[in-house]
C-alpha positions as CSV (number, residue, x, y, z in Angstrom):
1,X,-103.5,2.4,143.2
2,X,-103.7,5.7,144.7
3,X,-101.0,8.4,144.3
4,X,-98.5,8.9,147.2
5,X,-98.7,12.4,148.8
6,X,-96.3,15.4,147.6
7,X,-95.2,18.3,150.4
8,X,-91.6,19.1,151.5
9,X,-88.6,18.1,150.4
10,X,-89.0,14.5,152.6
11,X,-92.5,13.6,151.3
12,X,-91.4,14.4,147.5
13,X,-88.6,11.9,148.5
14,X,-90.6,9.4,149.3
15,X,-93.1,9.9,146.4
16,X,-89.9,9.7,144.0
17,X,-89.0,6.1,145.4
18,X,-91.9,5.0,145.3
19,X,-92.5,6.0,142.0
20,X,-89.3,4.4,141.2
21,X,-89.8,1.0,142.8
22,X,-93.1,0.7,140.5
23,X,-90.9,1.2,137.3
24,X,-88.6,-1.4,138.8
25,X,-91.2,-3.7,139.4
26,X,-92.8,-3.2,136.0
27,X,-95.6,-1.0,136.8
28,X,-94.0,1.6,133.8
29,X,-97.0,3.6,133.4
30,X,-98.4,4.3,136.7
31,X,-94.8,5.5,138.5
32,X,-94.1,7.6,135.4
33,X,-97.7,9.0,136.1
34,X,-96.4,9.6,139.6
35,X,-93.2,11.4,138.5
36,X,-95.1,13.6,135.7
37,X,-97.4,14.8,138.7
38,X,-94.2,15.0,141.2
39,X,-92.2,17.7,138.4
40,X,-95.5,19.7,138.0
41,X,-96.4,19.7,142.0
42,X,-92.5,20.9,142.6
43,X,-92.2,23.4,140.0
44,X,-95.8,25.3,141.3
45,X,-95.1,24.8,144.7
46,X,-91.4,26.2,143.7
47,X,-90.4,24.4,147.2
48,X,-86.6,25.1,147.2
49,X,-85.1,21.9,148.6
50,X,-87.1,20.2,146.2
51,X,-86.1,21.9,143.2
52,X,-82.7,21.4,144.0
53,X,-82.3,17.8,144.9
54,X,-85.3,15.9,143.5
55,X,-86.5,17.8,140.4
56,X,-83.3,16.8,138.8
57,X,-83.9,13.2,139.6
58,X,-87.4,13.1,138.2
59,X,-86.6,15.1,134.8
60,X,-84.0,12.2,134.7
61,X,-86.5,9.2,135.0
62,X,-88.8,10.3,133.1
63,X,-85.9,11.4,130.1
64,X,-85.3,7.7,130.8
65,X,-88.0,6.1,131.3
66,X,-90.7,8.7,129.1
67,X,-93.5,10.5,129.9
68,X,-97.0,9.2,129.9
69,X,-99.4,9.1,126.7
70,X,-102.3,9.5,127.0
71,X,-102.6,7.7,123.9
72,X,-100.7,4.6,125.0
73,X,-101.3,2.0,128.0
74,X,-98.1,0.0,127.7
75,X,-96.5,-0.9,130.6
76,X,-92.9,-1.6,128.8
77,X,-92.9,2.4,128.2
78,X,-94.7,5.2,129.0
79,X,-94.5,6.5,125.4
């Protein structure tokens, strides 16, 4: 599955959910991959709505949910 796109603030919105809705649906791994490259697109684009309102949110999932490994595939957790 290919990654959704990241932009403004509305497209980063729309990458979070859907990032999210994998997690939900037990696809751990490939939406925390998502949010780790949503957090690194927002902070070097430093876009300003985006900082603000979904940076937060993504820092929380993946606290939640954990980063990717590159040493581990699991799809209960990413870590």
């Amino acid at each position: 599955m290919s990654f959704p796109d990241f932009g403004d603030v509305r497209d980063n919105d729309t990458a979070l959910h859907i990032a999210m809705c994998a997690i939900t649906h037990g696809d751990v791994a490939w939406g925390c991959a998502v949010l780790v490259r949503l957090r690194d697109y927002i902070r070097g684009t430093q876009e300003v709505q985006s900082l603000q309102w979904i940076l937060p949110q993504v820092e929380a999932a993946l606290q939640r949910f954990g980063e990717l490994s590159s040493t581990s595939h699991r799809s209960a957790d990413c870590d």
